[in-house]
C-alpha positions as CSV (number, residue, x, y, z in Angstrom):
1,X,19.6,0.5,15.8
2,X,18.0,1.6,18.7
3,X,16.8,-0.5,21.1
4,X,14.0,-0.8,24.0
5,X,13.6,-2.8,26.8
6,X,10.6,-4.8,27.1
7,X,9.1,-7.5,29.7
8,X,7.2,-10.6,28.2
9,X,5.5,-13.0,30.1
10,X,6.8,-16.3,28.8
11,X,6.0,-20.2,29.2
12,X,9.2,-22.0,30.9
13,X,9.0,-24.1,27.4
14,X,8.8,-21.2,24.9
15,X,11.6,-19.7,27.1
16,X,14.1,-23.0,26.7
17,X,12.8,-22.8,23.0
18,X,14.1,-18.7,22.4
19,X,17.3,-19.9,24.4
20,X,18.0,-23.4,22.5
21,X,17.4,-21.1,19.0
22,X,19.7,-18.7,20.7
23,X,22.4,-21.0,21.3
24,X,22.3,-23.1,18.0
25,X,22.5,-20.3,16.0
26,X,25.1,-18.0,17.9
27,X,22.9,-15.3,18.5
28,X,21.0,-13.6,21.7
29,X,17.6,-14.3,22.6
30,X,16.6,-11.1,21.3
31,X,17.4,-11.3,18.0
32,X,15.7,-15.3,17.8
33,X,12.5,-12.9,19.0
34,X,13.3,-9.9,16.5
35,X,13.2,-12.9,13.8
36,X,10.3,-14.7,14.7
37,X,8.3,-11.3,14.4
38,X,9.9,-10.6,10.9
39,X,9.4,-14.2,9.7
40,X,5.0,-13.9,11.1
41,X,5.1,-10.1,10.0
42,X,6.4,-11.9,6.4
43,X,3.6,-14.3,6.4
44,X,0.7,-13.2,8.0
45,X,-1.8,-10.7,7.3
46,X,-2.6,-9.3,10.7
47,X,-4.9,-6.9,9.8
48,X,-7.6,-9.7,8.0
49,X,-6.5,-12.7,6.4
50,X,-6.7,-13.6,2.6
51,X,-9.8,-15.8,2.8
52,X,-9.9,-16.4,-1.2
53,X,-6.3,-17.1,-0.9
54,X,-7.0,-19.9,1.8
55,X,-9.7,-21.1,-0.5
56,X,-7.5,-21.3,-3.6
57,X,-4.7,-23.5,-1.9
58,X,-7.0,-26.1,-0.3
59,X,-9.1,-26.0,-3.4
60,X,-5.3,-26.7,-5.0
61,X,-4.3,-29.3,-2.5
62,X,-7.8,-31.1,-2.8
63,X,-6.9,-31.5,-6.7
64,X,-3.4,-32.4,-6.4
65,X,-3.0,-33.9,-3.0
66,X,0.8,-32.1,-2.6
67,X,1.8,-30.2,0.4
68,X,5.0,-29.7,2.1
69,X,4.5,-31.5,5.4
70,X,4.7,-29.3,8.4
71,X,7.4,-31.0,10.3
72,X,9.9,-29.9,7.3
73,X,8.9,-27.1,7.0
74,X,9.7,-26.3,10.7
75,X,13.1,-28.7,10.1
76,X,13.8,-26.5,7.1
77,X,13.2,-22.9,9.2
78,X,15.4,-24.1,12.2
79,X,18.3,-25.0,9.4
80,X,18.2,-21.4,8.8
81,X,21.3,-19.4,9.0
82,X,23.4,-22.8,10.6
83,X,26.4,-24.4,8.6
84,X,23.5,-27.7,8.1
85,X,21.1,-25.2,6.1
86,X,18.2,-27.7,4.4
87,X,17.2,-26.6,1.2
88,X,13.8,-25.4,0.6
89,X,11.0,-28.1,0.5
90,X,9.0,-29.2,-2.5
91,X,5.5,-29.5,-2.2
92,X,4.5,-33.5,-2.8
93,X,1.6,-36.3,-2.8
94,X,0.4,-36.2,0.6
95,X,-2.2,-38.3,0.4
């Protein structure tokens, strides 16, 4: 793979964030960024988002009251490719 050198303007925190990822996971700072964009690339409908979809889930939650709380979710991301991987969290009563 090629590559190309680019300059970002970064927050000192987002910075220590990249290079804590980095170092947790054994990897360089570009590849934590290379990931993030393929994880929001995954996720994210940049070009207009979903709004039916968005309608449907909190129609969905209002009727169940199950979510996956956010701080596992983010928990269950930064477990990813470490020895300590979490498995996958289940949706739940929330409220």
């Amino acid at each position: 793979m090629s590559t190309v050198r680019r300059i970002l303007d970064l927050d000192a925190e987002t910075d220590a964030r990249i290079d804590a990822l980095a170092a947790r996971n054994g990897r360089d700072a570009a590849a934590v960024v290379a990931d993030a964009v393929e994880l929001l690339d995954s996720v994210i409908d940049i070009d207009g988002p979903d709004v039916e979809e968005d309608i449907r889930r909190l129609r969905a939650f209002e009727q169940t009251g199950e979510a996956i709380p956010a701080a596992e979710v983010k928990a269950w991301v930064e477990s990813w490719g470490t020895t300590g991987e979490l498995p996958r969290p289940q949706p739940r009563k929330v409220i």
